[in-house]
OpenMM code with the backbone's topology and positions (N, CA, C; nanometers):
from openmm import Vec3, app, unit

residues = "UNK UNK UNK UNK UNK UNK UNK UNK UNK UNK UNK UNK UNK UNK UNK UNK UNK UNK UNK UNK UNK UNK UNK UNK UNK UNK UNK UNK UNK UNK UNK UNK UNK UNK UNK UNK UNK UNK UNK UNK UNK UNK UNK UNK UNK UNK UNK UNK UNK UNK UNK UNK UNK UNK UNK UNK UNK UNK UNK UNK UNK UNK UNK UNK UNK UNK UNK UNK UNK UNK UNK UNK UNK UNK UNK UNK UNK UNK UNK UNK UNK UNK UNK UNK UNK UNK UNK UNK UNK UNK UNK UNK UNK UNK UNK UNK UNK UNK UNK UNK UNK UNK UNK UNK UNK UNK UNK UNK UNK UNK UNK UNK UNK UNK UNK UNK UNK UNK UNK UNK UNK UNK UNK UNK UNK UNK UNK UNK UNK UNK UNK UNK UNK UNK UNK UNK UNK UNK UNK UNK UNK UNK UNK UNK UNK UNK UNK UNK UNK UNK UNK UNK UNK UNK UNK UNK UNK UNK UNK UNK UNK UNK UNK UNK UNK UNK UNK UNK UNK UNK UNK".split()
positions = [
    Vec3(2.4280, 16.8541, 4.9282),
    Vec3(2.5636, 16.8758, 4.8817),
    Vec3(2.6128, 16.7566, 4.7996),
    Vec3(2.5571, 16.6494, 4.8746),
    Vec3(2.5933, 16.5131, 4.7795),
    Vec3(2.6007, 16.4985, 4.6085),
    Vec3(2.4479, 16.5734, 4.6142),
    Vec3(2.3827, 16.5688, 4.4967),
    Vec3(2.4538, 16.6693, 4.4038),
    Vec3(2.4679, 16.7512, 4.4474),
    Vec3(2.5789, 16.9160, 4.3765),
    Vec3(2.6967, 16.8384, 4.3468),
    Vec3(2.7977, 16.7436, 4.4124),
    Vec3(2.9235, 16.6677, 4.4014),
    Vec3(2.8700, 16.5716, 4.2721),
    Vec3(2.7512, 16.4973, 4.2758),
    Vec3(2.7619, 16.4028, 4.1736),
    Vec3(2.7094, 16.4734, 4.0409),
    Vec3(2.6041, 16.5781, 4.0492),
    Vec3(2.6013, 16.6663, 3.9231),
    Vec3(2.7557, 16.7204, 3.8653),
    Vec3(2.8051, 16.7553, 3.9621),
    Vec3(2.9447, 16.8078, 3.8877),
    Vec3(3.0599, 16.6929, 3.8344),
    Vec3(3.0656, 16.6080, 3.9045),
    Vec3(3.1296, 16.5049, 3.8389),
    Vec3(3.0674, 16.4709, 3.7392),
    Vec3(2.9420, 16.4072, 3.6410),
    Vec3(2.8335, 16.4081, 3.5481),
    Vec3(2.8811, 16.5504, 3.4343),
    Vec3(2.8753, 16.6394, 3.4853),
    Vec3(2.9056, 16.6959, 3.4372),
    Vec3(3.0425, 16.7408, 3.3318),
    Vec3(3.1329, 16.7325, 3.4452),
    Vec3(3.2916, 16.7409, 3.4176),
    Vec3(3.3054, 16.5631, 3.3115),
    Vec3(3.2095, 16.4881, 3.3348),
    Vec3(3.2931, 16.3604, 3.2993),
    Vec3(3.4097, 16.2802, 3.3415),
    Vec3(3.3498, 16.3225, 3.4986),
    Vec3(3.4835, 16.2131, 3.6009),
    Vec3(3.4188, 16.1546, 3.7156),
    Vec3(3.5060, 16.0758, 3.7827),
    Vec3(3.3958, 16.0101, 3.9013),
    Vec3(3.4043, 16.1121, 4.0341),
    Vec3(3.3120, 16.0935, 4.1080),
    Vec3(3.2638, 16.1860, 4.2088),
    Vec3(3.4283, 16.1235, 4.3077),
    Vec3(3.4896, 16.0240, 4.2783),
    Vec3(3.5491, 15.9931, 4.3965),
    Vec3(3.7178, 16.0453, 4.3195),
    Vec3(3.7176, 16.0743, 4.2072),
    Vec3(3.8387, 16.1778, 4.1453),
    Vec3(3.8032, 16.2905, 4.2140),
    Vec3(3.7061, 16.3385, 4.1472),
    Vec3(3.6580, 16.5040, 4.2025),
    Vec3(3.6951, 16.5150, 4.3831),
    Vec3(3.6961, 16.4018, 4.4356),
    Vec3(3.7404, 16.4604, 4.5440),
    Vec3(3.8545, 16.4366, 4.6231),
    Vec3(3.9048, 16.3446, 4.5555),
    Vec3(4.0106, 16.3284, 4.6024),
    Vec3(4.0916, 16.1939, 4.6201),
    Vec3(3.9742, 16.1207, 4.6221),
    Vec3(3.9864, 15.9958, 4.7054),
    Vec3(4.0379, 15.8574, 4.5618),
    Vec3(4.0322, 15.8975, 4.4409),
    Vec3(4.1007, 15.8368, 4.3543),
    Vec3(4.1862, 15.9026, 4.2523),
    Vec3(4.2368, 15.8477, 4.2010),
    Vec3(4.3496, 15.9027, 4.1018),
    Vec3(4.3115, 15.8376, 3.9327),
    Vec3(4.1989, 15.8023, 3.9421),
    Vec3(4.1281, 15.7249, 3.7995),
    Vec3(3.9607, 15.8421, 3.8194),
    Vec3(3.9833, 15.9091, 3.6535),
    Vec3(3.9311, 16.0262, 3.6184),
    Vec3(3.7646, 15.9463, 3.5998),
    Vec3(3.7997, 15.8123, 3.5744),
    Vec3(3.6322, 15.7803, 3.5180),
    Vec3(3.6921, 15.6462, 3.4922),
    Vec3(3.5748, 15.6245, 3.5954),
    Vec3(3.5866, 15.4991, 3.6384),
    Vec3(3.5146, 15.4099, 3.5576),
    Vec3(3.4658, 15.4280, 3.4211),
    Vec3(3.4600, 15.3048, 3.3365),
    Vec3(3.5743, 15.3211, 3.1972),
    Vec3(3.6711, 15.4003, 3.2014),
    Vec3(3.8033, 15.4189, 3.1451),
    Vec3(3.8817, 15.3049, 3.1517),
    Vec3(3.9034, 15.2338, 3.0937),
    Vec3(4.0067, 15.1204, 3.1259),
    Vec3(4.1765, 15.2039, 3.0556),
    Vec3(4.2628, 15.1542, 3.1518),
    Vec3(4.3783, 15.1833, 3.1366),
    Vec3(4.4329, 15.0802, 3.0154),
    Vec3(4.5064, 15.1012, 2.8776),
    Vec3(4.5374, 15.0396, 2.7784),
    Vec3(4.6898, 14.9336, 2.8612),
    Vec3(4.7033, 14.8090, 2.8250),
    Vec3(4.7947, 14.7423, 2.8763),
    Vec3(4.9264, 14.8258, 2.8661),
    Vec3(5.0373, 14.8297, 2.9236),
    Vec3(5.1697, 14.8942, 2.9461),
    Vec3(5.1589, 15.0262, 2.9629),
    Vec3(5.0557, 15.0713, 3.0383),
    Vec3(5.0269, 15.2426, 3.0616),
    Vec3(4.9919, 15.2105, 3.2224),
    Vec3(5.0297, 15.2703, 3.3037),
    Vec3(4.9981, 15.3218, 3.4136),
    Vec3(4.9246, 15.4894, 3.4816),
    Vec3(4.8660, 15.4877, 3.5703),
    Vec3(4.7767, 15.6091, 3.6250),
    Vec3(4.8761, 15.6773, 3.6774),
    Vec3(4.8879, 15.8062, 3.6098),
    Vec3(4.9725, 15.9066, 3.6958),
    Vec3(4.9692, 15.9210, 3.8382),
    Vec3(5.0843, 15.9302, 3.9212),
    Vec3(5.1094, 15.8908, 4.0748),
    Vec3(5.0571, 16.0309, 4.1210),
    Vec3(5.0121, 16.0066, 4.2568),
    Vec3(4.9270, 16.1025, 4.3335),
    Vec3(5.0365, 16.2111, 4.3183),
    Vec3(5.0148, 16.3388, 4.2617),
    Vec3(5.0818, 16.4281, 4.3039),
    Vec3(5.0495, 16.5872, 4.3916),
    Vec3(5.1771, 16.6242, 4.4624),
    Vec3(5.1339, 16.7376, 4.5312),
    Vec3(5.2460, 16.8474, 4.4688),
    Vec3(5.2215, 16.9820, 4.5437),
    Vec3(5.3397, 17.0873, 4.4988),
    Vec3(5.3944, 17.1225, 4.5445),
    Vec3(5.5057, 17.1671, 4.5321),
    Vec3(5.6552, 17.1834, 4.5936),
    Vec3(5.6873, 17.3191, 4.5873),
    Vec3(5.7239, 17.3884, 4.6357),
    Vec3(5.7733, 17.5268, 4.6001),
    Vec3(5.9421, 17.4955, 4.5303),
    Vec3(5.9469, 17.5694, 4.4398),
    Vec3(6.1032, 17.6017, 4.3531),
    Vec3(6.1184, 17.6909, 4.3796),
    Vec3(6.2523, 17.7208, 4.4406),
    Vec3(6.2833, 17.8147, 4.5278),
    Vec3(6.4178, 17.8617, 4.4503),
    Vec3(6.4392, 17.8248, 4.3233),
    Vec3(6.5505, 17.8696, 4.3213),
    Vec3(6.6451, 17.8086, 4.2166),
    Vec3(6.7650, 17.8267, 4.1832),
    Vec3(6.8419, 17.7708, 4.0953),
    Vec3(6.9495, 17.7000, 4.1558),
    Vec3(7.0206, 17.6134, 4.1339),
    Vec3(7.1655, 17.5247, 4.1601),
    Vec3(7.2476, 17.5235, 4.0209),
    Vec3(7.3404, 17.4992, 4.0506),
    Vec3(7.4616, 17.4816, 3.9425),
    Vec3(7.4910, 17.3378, 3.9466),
    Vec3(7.5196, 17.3358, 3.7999),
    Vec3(7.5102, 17.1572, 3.7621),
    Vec3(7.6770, 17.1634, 3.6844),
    Vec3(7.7378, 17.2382, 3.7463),
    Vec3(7.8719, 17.3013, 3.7094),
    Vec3(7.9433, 17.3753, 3.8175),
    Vec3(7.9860, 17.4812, 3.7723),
    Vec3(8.0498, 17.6088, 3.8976),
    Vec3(8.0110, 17.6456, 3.9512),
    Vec3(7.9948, 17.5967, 4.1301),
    Vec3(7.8810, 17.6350, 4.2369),
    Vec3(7.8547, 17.7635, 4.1844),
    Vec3(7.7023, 17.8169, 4.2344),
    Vec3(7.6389, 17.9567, 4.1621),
    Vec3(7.6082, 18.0160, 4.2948),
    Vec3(7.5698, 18.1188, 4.3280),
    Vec3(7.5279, 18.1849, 4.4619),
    Vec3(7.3534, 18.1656, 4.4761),
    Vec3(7.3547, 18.0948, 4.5829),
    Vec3(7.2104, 18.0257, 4.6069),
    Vec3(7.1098, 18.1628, 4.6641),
    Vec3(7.0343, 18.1254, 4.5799),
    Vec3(6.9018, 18.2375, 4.6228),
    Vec3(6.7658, 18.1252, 4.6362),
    Vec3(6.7422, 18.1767, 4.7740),
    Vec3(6.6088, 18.0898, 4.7908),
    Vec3(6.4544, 18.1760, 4.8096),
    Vec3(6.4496, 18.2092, 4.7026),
    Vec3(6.2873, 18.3134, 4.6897),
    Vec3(6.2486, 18.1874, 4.6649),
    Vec3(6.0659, 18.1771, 4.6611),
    Vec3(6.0039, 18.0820, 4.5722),
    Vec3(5.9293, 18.1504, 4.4476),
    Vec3(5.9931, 18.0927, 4.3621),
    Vec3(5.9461, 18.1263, 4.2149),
    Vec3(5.8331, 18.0721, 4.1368),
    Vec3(5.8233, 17.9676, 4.2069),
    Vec3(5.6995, 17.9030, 4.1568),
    Vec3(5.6584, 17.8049, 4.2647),
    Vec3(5.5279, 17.7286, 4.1791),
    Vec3(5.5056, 17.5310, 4.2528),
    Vec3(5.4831, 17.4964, 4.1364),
    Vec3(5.5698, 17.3604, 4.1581),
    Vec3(5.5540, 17.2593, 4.0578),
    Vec3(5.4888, 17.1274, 4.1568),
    Vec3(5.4501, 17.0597, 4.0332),
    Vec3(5.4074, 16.9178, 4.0790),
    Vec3(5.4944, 16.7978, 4.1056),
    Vec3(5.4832, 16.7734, 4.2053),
    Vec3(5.6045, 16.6220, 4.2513),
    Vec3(5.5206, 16.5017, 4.2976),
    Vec3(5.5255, 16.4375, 4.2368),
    Vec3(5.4606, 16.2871, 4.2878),
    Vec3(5.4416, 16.2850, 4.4382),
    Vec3(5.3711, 16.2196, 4.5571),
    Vec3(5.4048, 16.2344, 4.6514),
    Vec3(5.4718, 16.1376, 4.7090),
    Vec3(5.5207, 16.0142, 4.6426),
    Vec3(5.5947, 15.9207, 4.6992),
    Vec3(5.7409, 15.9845, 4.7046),
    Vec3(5.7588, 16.0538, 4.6350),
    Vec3(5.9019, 16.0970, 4.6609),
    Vec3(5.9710, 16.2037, 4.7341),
    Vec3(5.8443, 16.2388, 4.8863),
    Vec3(5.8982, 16.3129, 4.9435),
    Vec3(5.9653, 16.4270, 4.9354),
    Vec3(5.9607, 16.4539, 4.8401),
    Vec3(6.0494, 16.5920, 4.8024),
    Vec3(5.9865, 16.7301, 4.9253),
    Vec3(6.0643, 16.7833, 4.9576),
    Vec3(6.0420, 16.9236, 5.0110),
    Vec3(6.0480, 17.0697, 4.9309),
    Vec3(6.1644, 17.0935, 4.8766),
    Vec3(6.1781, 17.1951, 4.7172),
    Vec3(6.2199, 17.1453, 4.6094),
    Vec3(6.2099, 17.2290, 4.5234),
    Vec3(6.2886, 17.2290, 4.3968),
    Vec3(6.3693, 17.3115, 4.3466),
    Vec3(6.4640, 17.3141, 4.2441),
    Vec3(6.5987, 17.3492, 4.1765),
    Vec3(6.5488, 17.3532, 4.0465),
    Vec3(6.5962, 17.4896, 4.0443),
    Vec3(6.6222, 17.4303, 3.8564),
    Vec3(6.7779, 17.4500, 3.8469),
    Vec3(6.7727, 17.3246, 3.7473),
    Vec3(6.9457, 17.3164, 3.7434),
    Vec3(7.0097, 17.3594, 3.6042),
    Vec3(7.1170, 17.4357, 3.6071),
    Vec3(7.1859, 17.4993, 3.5536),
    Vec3(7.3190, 17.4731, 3.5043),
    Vec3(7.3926, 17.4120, 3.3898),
    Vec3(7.5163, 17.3372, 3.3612),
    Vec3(7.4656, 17.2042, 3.3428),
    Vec3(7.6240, 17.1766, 3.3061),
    Vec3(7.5926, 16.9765, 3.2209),
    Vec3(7.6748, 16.9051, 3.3055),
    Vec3(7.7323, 16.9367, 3.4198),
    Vec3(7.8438, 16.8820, 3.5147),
    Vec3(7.7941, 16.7329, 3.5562),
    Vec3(7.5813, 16.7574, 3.5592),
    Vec3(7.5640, 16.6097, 3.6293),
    Vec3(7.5033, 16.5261, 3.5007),
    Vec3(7.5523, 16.5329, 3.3680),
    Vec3(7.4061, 16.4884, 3.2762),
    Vec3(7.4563, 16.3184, 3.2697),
    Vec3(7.5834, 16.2744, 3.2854),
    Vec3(7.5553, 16.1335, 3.3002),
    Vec3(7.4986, 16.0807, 3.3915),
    Vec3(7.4136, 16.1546, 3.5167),
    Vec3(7.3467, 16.0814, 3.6368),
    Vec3(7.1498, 16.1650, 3.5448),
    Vec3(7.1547, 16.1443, 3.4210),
    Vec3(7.0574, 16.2651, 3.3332),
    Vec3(6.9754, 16.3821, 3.3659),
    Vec3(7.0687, 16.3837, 3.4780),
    Vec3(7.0198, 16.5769, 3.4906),
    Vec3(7.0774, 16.6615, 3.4344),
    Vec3(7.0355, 16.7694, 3.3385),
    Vec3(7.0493, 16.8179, 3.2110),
    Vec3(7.0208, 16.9765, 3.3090),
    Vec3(7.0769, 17.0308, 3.1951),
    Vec3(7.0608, 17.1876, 3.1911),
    Vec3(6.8782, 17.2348, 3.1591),
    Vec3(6.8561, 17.3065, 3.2331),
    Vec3(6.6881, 17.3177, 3.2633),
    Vec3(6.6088, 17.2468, 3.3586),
    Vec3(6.6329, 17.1096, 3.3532),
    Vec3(6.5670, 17.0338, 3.4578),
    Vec3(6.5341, 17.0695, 3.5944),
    Vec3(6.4622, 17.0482, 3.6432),
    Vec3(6.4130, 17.0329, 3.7666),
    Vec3(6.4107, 16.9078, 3.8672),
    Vec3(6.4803, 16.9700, 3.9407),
    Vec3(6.5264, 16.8670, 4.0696),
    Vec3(6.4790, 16.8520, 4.1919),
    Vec3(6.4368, 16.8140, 4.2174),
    Vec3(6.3442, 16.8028, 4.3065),
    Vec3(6.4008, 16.7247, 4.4384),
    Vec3(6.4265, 16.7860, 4.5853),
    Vec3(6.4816, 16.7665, 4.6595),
    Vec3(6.4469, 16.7023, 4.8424),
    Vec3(6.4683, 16.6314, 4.8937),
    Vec3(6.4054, 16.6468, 5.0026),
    Vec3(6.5167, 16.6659, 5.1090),
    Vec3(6.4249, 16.7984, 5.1647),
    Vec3(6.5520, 16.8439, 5.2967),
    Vec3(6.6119, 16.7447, 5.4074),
    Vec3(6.7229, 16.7302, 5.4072),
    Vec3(6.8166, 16.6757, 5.5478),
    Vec3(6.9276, 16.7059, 5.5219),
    Vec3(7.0266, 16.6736, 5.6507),
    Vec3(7.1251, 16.7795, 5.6837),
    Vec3(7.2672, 16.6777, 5.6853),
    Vec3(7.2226, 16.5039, 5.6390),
    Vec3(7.3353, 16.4453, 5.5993),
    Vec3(7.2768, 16.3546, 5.4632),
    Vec3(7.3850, 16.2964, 5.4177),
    Vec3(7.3261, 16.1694, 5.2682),
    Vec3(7.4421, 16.1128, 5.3034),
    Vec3(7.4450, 15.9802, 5.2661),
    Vec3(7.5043, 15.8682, 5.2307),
    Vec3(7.6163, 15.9163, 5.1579),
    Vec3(7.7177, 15.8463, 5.1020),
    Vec3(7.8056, 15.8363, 4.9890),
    Vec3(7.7575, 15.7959, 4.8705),
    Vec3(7.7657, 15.8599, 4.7930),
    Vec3(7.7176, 15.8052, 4.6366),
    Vec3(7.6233, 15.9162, 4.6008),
    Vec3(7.5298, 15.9503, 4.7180),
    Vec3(7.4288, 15.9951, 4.7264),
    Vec3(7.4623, 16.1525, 4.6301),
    Vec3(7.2981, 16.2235, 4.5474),
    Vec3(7.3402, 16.3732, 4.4490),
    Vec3(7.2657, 16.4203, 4.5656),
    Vec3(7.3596, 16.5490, 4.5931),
    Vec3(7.3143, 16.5866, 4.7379),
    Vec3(7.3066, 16.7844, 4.6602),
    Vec3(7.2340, 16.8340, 4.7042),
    Vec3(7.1872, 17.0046, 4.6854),
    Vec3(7.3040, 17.0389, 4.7860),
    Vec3(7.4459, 17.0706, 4.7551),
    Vec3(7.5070, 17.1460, 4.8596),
    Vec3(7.5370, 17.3025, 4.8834),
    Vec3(7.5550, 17.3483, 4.9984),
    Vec3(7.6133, 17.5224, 4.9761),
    Vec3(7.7250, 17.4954, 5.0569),
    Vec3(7.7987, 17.5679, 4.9958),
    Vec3(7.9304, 17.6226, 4.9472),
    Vec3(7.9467, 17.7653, 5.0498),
    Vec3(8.0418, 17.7450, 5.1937),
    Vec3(8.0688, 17.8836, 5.2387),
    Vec3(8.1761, 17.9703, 5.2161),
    Vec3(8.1609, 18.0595, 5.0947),
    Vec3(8.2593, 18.1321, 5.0614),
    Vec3(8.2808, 18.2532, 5.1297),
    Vec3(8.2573, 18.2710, 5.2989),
    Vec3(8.2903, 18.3882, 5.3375),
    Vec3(8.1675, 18.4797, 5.3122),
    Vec3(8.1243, 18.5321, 5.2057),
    Vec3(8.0367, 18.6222, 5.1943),
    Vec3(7.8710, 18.6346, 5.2004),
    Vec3(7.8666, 18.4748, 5.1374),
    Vec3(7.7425, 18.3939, 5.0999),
    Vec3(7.7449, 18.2590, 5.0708),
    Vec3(7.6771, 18.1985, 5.0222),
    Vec3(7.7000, 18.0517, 5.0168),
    Vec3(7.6646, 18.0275, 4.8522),
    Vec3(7.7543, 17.9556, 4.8079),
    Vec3(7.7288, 17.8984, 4.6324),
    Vec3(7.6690, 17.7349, 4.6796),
    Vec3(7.5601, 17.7533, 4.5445),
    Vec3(7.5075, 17.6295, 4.5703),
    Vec3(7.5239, 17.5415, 4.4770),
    Vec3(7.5799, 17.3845, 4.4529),
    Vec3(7.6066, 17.2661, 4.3426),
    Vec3(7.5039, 17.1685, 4.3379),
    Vec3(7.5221, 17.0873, 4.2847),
    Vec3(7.4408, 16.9446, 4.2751),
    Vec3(7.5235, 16.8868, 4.2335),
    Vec3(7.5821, 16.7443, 4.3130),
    Vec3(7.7141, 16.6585, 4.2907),
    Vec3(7.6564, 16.5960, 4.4291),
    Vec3(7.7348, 16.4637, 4.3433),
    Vec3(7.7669, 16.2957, 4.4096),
    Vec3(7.8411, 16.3565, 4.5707),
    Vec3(7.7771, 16.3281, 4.6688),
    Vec3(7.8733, 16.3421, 4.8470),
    Vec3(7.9400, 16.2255, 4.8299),
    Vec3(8.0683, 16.2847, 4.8722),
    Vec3(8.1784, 16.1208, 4.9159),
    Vec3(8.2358, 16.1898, 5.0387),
    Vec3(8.2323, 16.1329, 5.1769),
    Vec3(8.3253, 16.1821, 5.2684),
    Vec3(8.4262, 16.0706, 5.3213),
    Vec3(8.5123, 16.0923, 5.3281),
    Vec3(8.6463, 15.9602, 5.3730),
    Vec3(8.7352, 16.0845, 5.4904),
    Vec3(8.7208, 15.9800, 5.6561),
    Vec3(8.8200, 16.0369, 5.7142),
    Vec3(8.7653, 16.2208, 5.7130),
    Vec3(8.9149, 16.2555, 5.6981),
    Vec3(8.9430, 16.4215, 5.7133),
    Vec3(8.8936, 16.5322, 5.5323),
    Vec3(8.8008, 16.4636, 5.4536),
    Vec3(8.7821, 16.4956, 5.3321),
    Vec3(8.6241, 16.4698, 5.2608),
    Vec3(8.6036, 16.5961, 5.2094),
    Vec3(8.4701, 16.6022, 5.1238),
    Vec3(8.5047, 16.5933, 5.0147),
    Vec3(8.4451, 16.5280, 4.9088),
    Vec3(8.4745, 16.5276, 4.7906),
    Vec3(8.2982, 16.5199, 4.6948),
    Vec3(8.2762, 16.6401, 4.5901),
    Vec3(8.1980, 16.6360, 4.5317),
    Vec3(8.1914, 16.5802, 4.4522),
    Vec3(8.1880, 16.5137, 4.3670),
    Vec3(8.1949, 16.4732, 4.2347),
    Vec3(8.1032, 16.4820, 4.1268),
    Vec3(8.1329, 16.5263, 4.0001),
    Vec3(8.0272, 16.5705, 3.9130),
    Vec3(8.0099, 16.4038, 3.8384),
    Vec3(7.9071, 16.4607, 3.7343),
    Vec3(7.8610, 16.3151, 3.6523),
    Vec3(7.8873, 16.3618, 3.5350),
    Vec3(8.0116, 16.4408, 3.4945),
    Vec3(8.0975, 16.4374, 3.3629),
    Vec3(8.1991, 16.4628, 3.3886),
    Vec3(8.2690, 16.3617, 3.3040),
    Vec3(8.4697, 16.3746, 3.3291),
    Vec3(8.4945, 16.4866, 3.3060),
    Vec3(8.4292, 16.6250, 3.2500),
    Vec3(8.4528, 16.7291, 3.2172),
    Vec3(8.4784, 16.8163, 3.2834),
    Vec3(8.4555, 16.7604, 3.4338),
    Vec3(8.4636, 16.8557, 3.5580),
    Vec3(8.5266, 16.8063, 3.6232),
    Vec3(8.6139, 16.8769, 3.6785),
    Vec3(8.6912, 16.8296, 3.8250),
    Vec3(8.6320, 16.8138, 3.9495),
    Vec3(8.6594, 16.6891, 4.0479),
    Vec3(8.5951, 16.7169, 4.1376),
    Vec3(8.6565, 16.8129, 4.2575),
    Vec3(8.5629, 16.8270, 4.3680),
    Vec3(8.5540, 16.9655, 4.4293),
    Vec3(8.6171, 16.8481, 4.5697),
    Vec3(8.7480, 16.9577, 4.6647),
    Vec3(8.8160, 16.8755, 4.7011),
    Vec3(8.7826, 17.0123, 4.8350),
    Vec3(8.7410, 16.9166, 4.9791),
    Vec3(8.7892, 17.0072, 5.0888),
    Vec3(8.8098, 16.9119, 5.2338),
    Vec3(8.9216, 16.9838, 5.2820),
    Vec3(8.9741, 16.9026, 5.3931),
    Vec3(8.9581, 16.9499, 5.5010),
    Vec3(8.9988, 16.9054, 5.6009),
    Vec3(8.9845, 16.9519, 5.7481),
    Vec3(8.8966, 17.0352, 5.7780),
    Vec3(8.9654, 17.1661, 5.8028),
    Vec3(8.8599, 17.2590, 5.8730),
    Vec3(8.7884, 17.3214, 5.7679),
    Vec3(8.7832, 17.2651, 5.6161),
    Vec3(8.7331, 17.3201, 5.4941),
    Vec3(8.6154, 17.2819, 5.4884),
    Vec3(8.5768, 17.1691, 5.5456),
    Vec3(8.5151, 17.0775, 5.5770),
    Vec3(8.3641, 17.1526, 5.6616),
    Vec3(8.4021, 17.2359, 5.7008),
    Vec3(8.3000, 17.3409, 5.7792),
    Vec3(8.2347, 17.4128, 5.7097),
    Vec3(8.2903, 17.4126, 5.5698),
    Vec3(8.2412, 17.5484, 5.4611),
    Vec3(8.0839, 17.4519, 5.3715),
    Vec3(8.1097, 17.3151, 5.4111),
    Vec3(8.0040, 17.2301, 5.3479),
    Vec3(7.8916, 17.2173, 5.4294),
    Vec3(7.7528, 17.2895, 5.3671),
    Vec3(7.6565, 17.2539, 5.3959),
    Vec3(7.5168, 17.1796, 5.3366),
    Vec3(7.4707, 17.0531, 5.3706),
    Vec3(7.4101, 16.9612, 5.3009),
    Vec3(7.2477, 17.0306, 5.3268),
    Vec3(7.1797, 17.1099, 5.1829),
    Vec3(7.0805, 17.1659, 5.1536),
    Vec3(6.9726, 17.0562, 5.1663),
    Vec3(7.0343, 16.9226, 5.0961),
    Vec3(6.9489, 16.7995, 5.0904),
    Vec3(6.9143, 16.7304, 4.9560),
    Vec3(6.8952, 16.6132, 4.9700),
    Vec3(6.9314, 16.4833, 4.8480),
    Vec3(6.8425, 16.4783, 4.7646),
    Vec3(6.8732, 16.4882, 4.6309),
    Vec3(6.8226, 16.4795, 4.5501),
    Vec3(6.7498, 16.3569, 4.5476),
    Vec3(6.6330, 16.3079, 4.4926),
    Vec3(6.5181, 16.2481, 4.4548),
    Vec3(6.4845, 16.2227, 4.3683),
    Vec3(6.4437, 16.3758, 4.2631),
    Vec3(6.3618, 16.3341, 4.1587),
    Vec3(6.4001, 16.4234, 4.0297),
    Vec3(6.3739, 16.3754, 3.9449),
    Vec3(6.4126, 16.4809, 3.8651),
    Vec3(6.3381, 16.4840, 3.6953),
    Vec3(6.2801, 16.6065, 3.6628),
    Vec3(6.1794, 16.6321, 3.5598),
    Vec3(6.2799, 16.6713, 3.4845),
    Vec3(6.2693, 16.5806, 3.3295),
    Vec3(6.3551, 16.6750, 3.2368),
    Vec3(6.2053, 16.7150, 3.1424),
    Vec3(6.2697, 16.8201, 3.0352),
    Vec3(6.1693, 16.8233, 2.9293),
    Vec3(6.2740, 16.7491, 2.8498),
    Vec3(6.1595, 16.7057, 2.7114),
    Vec3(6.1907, 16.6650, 2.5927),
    Vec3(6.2860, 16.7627, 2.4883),
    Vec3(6.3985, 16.6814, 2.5102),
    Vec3(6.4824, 16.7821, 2.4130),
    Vec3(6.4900, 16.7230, 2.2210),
] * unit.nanometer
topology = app.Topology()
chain = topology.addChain("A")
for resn in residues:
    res = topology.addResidue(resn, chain)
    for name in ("N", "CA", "C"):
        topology.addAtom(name, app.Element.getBySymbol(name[0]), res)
């Protein structure tokens, strides 16, 4: 079997220890050009769905695809995001956001939230701030107002989980 692993690497033109796993350098007499780095180990994520980068949207979590996420960044799903509400934090309309599940974040923190409107839940992507008796979303353009809930409103917020990472394409 050894021998079948190093014919195919020989073959393909990579090292037997890419082919299996155990490096992330395709050929190992490749030298990397100065100010370039080796793409980070990555794994796949299921995208499950869309968020609003604007006017919470009604969250549907099918999985639509897998994409690739580095694995240092923990991510659990992905978003594709929808609106320009967050593009000064440069998440853009199309992008992919890439998320890792928990059920609180910090302040400051771009958190995947749903929204309980009674019927179903709308889902955003916005800055968590909580003070006292108050949630406050906040977008990353003055263009939006932020999203204001108090007391027992406060129940209608549920934290999907914090954003991480985020793939734009080249516009």
């Amino acid at each position: 079997m050894i021998s079948t692993v190093k014919k195919l690497a020989d073959l393909l033109g990579i090292s037997v220890d890419y082919l299996i796993g155990k490096s992330n350098t395709m050929n190992s007499n490749v030298e990397i050009p100065a100010g370039f780095e080796p793409l980070p180990r990555m794994t796949k994520i299921p995208l499950i769905g869309e968020i609003a980068c604007g006017t919470p949207i009604l969250a549907e979590q099918n999985i639509d695809d897998y994409v690739n996420c580095p694995v240092a960044c923990k991510a659990t799903f992905a978003l594709q995001c929808h609106g320009n509400s967050m593009i000064n934090a440069e998440i853009h309309d199309g992008d992919i956001v890439f998320i890792r599940k928990q059920e609180t974040v910090e302040n400051g923190q771009i958190a995947a939230v749903q929204i309980d409107d009674g019927d179903c839940y709308d889902a955003t992507l916005k800055r968590f701030y909580r003070s006292d008796n108050t949630v406050t979303l906040m977008a990353e353009n003055p263009k939006f107002p932020p999203l204001s809930f108090h007391n027992e409103e406060i129940n209608k917020i549920h934290i999907a989980g914090r954003a991480v990472y985020c793939l734009s394409k080249i516009k």
